[in-house]
N, C-alpha and C positions, 0 to 999 in steps of 0.2 A: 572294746566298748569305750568309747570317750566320755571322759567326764566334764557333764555339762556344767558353767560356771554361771550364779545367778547374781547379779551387781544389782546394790539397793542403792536408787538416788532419791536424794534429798532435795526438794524444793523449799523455796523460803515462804514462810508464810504471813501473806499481807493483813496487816490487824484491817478489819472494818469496823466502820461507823463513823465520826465525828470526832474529829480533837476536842481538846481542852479550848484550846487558842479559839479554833471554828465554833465552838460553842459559845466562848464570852461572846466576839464576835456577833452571831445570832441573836444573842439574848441585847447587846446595846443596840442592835438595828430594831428591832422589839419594841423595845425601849423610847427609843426617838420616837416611831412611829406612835407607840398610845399617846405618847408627851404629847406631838404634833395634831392628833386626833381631839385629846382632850382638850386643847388649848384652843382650837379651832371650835370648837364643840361650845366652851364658854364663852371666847367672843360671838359668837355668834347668838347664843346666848342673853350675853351683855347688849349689843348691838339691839335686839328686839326689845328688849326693856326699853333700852335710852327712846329707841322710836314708838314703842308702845304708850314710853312717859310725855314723850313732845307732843303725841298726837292730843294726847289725853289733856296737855297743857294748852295748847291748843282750839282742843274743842270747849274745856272750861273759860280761855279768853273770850272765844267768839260768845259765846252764850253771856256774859259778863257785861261786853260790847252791847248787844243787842238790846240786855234790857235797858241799860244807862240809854243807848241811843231814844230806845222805844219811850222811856218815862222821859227824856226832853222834850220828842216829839206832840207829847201828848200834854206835856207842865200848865199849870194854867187854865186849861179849856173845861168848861163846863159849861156842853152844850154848844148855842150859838153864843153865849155869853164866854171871855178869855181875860180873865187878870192883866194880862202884858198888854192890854188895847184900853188900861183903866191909867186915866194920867190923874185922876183924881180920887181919893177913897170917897167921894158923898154917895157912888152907884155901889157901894160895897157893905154891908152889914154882915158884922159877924159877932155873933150874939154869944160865941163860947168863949170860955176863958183862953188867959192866954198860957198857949201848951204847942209843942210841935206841931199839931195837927192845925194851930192857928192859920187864916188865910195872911196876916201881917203879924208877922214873928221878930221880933226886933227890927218893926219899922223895914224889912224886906216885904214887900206886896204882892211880889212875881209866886208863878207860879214854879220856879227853882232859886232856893235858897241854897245860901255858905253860911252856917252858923260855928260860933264857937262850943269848944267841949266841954265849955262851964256851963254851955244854955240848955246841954242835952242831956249830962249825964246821969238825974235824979228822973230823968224820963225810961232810961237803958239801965232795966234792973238786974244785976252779975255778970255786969259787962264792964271792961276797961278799954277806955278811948285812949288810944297811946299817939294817934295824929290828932294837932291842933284844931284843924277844922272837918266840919260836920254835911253832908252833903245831902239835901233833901229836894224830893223833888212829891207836887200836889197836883190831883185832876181829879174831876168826875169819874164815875164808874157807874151803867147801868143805862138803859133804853126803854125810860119812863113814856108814858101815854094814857091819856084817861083820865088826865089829871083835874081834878075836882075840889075847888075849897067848904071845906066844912066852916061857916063862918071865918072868923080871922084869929083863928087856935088849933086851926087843924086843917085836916084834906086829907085825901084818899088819892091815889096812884094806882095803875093796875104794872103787877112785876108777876111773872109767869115763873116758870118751873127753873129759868135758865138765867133770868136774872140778878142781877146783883142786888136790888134793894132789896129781894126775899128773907135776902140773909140779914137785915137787923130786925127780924124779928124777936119782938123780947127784948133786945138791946135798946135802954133808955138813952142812955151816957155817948152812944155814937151819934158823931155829927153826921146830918143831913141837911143835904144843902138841896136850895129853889132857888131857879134863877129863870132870865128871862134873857134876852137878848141884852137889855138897858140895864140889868138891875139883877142881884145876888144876894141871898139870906142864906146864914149855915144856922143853923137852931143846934145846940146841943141839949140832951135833957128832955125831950120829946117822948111821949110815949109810942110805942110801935106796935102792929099788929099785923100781922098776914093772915087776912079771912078770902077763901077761895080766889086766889090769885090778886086780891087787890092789897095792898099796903095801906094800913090805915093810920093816921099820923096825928096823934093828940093832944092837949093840953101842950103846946109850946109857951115854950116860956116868954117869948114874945110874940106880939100880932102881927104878922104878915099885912107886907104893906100893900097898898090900892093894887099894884102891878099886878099880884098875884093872888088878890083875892077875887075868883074869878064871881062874885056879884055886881062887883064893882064897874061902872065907866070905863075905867080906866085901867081895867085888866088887860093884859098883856098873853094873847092867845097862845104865842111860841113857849109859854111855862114848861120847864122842864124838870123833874128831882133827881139828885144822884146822890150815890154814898162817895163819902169822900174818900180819896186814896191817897195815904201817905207812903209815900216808899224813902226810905233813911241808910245812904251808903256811907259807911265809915271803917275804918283803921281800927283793928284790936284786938280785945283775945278775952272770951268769956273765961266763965271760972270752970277751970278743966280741958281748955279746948287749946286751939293752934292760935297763932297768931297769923291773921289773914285781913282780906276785905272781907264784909261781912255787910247782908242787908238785914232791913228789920221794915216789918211791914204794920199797916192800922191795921189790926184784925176789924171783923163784922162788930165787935163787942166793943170797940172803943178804946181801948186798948191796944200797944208794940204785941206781936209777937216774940218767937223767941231768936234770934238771929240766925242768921241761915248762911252757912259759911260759902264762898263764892271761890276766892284765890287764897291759899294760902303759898303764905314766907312772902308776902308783900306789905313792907316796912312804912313806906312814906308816900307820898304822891303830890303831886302840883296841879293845881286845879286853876284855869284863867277863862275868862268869857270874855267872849270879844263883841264891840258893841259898834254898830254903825255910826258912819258919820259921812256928812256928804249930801249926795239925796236930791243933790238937784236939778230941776225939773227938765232941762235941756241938755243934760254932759249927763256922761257916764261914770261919775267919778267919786262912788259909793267904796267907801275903805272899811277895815275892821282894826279896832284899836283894842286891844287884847289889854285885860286889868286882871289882877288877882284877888279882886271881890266884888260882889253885889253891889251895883247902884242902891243907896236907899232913897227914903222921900218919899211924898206924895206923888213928886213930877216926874219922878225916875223911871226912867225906860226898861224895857226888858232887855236881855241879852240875844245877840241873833245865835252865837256859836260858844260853844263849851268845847274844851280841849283837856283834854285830862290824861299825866305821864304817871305810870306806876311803876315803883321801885322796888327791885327786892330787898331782900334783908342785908343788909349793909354793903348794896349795889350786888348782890349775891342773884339765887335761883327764884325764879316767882314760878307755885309748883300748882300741881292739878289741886283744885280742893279735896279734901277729905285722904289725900295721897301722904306720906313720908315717906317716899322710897326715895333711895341714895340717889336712881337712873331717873332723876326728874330733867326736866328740859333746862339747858342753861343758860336761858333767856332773862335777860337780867332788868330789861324795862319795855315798857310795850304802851301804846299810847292811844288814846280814843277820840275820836272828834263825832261829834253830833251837834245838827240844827236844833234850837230851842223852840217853839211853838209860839208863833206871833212877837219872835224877836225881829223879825226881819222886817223893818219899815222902810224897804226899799229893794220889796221884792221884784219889781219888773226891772231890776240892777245886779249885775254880777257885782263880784266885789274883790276888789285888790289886795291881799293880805299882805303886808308887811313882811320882812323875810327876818 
């Protein structure tokens, strides 16, 4: 019987799983990737802000824009009757004192004034004017009819649900002005009433003259009544608030309201109206001569064009109103132009602007 021999082999045995080395490895590619993800993740991020901020800066220009444009378009007119087309104050009576709301405010008669921040600031109460000059623009407001004199101390107006004279009811102290094509009265100090839909207008402080006292001859049938509209764009920073543009309106009561922020981080601005010249009657050869103030006078013209550059804070960001956030737009001046209402005495004339 052979003796069977049994041979034990050895194999080597291969460690599994991952090194050390393939692990760091693994964990820095990891690594890179969240970095790369995260960082992707916050530009993008960032990116939506900045363009969320510019839109947002953006849409507060354009709104900004529109109204400056809208209250040039409108400065002046009351009615068929318009300031800019008075080369003489005898068709103008303004019987309130003199205050912003005046139709001739340091001798400016237009219906868009430049005044200085010494003439406004005891009118703008917890507000600081940090730009020199004061930008105001005046018109009617309201779609008077029915208009009827009570004697020559009063009258009656019909203003419906939707009009604008409704609202001085009760209000003594707000100007209300009558005008006619020829001829303008602002009464302030009047007493007001709104009895079913009619406005009734009493005890003025002065009588209303022939034009518009409709017993009279010499009543002037186009009579219209409107409440006056002040609208006031300036440079500042209430007590507590940003430093921005900022409007301030007549309220119904005769009275600013309380400012109402527009742009802020907008520091300075440059304000120029351009006035015609030229005009005559056979050439075409009507130019704009841009000033950095108000004609004054009696005989002083209107302005046909307003140009206005706003800066930001020390040539810096001009930001969304009501915004502080870092991603604001970094638009650093931005510029407006609008027609004045009845500045253009040479409208069937394009006009050549000086470069």
């Amino acid at each position: 019987m052979g003796i069977k021999k049994t041979y034990t082999r050895l194999y080597g045995c291969r460690i599994k799983g991952f090194t050390l080395i393939e692990l760091l490895v693994a964990a820095s590619l990891s690594m890179i990737v969240l970095i790369a993800a995260g960082s992707g993740f916050y530009t993008t991020q960032r990116l939506s802000k900045v363009a969320n901020g510019r839109l947002q800066v953006q849409q507060d220009l354009r709104n900004t824009a529109n109204m400056i444009v809208r209250d040039a378009r409108m400065a002046g007119s009351f009615g068929c009757f318009n300031l800019a087309k008075q080369v003489s104050g005898a068709d103008i009576n303004d019987y309130g004192v003199n205050s912003l709301s005046s139709l001739n405010f340091n001798d400016q008669r237009q219906g868009v004034k430049l005044v200085d921040k010494t003439n406004v600031s005891s009118f703008l109460n917890n507000f600081s004017i940090s730009n020199n000059k004061v930008l105001i623009f005046t018109y009617g407001l309201g779609s008077s009819n029915g208009y009827q004199s009570r004697g020559v101390r009063g009258f009656v107006v019909n203003a419906g649900n939707d009009d604008e004279l409704k609202e001085l009811d009760g209000y003594d102290q707000a100007p209300i002005v009558v005008s006619s094509c020829s001829l303008l009265e602002r009464f302030v100090g009047a007493q007001k009433q709104n009895d079913n839909g009619q406005l009734k207008v009493m005890a003025l402080p002065n009588p209303l003259l022939s034009d518009h006292d409709s017993s009279s001859p010499d009543y002037k049938g186009e009579t219209s009544v409107f409440r006056q509209a002040v609208n006031i764009y300036t440079i500042g920073t209430p007590i507590g608030g940003e430093k921005g543009l900022y409007l301030f309106q007549l309220n119904a009561d005769g009275k600013f309201g309380d400012p109402q922020l527009l742009l802020t981080g907008v520091d300075n601005w440059n304000i120029q109206f351009g006035y015609s010249s030229g005009c005559s009657p056979l050439k075409n050869d009507a130019k704009i001569k841009f000033e950095p103030a108000i004609r004054t006078g009696v005989d002083a013209i209107a302005p046909t064009l307003l140009k206005i550059k706003l800066t930001g804070v020390g040539g810096g960001d001009i930001k969304a109103g009501g915004v502080g956030s870092s991603f604001e737009s970094d638009i650093q001046t931005y510029y407006i132009d609008a027609t004045i209402r009845g500045g253009n005495s040479c409208a069937e004339r394009s006009f050549d602007q000086p470069a």
